[in-house]
C-alpha positions in Angstrom: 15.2 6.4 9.8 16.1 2.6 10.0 13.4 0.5 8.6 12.1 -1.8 11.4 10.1 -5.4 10.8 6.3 -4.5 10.4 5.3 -7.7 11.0 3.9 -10.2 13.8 1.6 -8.4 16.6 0.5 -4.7 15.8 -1.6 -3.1 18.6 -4.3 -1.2 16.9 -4.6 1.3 20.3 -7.3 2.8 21.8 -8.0 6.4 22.5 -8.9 6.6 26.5 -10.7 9.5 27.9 -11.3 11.6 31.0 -14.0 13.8 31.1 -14.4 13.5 27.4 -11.2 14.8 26.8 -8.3 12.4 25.8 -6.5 11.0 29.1 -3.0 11.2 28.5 -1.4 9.8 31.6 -3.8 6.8 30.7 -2.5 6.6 26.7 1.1 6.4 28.2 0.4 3.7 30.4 -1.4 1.7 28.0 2.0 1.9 25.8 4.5 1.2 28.3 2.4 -2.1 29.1 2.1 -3.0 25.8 5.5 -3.0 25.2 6.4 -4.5 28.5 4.3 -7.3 27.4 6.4 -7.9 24.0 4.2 -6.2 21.6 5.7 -5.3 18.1 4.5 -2.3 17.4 1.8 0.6 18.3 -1.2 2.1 16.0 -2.5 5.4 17.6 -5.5 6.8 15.6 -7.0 4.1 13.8 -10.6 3.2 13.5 -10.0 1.8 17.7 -8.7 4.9 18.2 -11.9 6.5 17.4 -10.0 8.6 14.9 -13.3 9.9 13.0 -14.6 11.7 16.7 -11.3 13.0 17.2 -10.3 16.5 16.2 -7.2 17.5 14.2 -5.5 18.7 16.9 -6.4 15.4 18.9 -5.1 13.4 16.0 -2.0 14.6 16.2 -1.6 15.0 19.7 -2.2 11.4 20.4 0.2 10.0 17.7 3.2 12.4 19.4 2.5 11.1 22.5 2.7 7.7 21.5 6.0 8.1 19.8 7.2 10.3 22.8 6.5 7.6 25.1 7.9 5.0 23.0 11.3 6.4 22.3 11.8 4.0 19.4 11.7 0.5 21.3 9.3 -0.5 18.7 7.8 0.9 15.4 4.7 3.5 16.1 2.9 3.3 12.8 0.5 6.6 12.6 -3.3 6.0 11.4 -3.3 9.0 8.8 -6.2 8.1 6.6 -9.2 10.0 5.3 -11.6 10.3 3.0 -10.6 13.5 2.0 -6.8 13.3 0.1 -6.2 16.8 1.4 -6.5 16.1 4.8 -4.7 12.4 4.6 -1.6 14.2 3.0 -1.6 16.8 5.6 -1.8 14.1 8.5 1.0 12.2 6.6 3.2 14.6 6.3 3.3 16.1 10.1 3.6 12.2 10.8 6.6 12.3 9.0 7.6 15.4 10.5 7.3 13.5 14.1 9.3 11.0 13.1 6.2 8.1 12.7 8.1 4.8 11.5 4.9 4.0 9.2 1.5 5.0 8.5 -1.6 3.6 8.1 -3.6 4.5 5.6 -7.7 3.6 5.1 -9.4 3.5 1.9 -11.7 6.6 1.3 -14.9 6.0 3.1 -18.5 7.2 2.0 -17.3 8.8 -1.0 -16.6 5.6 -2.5 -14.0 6.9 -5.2 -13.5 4.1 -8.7 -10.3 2.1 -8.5 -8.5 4.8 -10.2 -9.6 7.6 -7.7 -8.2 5.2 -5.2 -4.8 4.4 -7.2 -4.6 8.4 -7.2 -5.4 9.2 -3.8 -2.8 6.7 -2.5 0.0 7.7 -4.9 -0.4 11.5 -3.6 -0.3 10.4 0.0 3.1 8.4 -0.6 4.5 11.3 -2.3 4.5 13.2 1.0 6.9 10.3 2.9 9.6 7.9 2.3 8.5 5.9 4.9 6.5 1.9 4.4 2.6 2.9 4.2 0.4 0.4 5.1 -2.7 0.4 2.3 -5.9 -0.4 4.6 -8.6 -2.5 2.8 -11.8 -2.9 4.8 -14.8 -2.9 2.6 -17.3 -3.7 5.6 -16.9 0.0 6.9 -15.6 1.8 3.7 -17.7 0.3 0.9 -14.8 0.0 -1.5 -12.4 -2.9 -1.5 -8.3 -1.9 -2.5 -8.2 -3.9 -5.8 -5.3 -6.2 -6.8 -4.5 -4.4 -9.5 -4.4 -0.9 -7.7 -2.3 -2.8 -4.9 0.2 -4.3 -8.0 0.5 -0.6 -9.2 1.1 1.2 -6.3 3.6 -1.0 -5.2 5.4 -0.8 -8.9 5.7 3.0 -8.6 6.3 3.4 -4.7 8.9 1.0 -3.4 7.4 1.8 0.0 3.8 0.9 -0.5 4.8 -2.7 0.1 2.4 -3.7 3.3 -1.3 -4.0 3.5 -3.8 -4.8 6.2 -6.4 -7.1 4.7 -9.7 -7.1 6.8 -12.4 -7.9 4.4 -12.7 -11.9 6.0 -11.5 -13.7 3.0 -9.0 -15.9 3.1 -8.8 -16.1 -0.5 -8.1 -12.4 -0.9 -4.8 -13.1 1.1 -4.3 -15.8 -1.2 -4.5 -13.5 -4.5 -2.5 -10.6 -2.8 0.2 -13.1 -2.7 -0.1 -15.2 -5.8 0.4 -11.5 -7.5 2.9 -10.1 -5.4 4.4 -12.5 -3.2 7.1 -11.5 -0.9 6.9 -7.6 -2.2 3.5 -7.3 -0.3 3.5 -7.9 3.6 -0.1 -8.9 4.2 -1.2 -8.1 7.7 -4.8 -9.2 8.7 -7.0 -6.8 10.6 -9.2 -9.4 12.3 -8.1 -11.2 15.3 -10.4 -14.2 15.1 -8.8 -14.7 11.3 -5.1 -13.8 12.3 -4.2 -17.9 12.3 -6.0 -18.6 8.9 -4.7 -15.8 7.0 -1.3 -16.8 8.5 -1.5 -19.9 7.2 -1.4 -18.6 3.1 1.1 -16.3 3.8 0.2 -13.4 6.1 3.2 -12.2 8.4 1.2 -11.3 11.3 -2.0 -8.7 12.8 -2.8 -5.3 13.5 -4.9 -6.6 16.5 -7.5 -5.2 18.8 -7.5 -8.1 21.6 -3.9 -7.2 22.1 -4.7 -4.0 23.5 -5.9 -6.4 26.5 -3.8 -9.7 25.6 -0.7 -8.3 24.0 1.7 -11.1 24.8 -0.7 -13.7 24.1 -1.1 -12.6 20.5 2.3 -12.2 20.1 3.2 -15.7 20.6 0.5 -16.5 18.7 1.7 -14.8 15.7 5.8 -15.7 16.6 4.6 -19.6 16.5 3.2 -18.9 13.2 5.5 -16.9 11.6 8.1 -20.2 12.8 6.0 -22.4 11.0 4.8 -23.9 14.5 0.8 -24.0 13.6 0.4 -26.7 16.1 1.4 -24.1 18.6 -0.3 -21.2 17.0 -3.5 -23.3 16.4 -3.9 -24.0 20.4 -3.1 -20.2 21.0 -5.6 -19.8 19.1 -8.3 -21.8 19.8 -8.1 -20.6 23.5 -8.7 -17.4 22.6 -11.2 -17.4 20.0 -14.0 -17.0 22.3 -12.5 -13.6 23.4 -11.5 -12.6 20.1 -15.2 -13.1 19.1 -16.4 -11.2 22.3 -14.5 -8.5 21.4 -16.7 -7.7 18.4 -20.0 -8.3 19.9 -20.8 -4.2 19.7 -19.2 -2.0 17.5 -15.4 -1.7 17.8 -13.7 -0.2 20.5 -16.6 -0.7 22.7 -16.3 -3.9 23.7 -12.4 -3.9 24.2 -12.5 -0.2 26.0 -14.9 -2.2 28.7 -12.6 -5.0 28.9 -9.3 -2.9 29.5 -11.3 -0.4 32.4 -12.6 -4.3 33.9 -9.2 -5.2 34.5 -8.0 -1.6 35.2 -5.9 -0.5 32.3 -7.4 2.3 31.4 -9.8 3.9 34.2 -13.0 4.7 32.0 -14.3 2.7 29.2 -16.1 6.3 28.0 -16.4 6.1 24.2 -17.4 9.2 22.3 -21.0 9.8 20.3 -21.9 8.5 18.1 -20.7 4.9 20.1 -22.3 4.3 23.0 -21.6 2.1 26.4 -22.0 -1.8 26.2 -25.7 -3.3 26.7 -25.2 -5.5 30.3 -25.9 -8.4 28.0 -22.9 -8.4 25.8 -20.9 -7.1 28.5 -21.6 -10.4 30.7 -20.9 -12.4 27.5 -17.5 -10.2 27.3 -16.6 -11.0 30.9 -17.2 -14.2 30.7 -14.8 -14.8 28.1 -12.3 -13.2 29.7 -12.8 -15.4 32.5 -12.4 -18.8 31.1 -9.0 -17.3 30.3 -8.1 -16.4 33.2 -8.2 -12.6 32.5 
């Protein structure tokens, strides 16, 4: 397969639902208007996906249908991580076999392996593909942070361990990644409210969760920035801070599931136990946001 950019605006996608069971018809509507809208690439199964309530079979099933539905007019990158190597290898490897252009892979959660249980567990994964993995350091929900160093040597052994997505909210950790590896790592950030900043030291765009709702909008948010326009990019992005912010008001997908059923994307904002529906509060507070964008 032809190596495609992995860079500017990534949808992190959500899982819909009908009847607690994963609405297909709705998952292929969701891509076709995200790639209508100029998005850059697809995530199925991530942590928006609600990957750890899904079962194997689910997995799977979702990240085939995306690609189906795609048919290769941009890069699906498959959320194959675990905290269990065995099961990460096995997830990469039939997401090789359906022809994934990437995967995304989380750093072990609970288990909280040392930095060398973490250099070992990724270097088994990318010995099951010779397609880019993206490493996926974020400490808030794993408890373990991907260490420089680890991130130097994978990327030393594995020419295709060259991308990360960064979201532990520093700025200054985008900074290091790229003071020690420069342009051999792509740093994507995995917050939308910190997309411009990180940007701004180097990044090359986001795996984004508002763009499940506002997929052109942070696409030419990240194409200003990556053509050194951060005039343009800064005013992008200081209109939609208030919804990237709103977004995260309850635990992710929550908030963004509500949004896309408000304006009729998907038909049910169901999420699955142990997530919950939005409070009428933060959902107000979510509205309104969308509101003062005309959304």
């Amino acid at each position: 397969m032809k190596l495609r950019p992995l860079t500017g605006a990534i949808t992190a996608l959500v899982t819909p639902f009908k009847n607690e069971a994963v609405d297909f018809d709705d998952l292929r509507k969701l891509t076709e208007f995200q790639i209508k809208s100029g998005i850059h690439g697809l995530v199925p199964v991530g942590t928006t996906g609600e990957s750890p309530t899904l079962s194997y079979e689910e997995h799977m099933d979702v990240i085939r249908a995306v690609i189906e539905t795609t048919r290769r007019r941009v890069p699906v990158i498959a959320g194959t991580g675990s905290n269990s190597t065995h099961e990460a290898v096995e997830l990469t490897r039939l997401s090789h076999e359906a022809k994934a252009d990437a995967m995304l892979v989380v750093a072990p959660y609970y288990n909280k392996p040392s930095q060398e249980g973490l250099f070992r567990h990724f270097a088994t994964i990318a010995e099951q593909t010779d397609r880019p993995i993206i490493l996926y350091s974020i400490p808030g929900r794993c408890g373990i942070e991907i260490s420089v160093p680890v991130v130097e040597r994978l990327r030393k052994k594995y020419s295709h361990v060259a991308y990360i997505k960064e979201a532990g909210g520093s700025v200054d950790r985008v900074d290091q990644l790229k003071q020690a590896l420069g342009k051999d790592l792509t740093v994507l950030s995995g917050d939308d409210s910190l997309t411009l900043p990180f940007m701004s030291v180097g990044a090359e765009g986001v795996i984004s969760v508002a763009s499940n709702l506002l997929p052109k909008e942070v696409a030419q948010l990240t194409l200003a920035a990556l053509a050194n326009d951060f005039a343009k990019a800064a005013k992008m992005h200081r209109k939609l801070y208030p919804v990237f912010k709103a977004l995260f008001v309850e635990p992710n997908p929550v908030p963004v599931k509500t949004a896309l059923a408000h304006a009729g994307r998907i038909s049910s904002p169901f999420v699955r136990s142990p997530l919950c529906e939005m409070s009428k509060a933060n959902e107000q507070i979510l509205i309104a946001s969308l509101q003062a964008i005309g959304k």
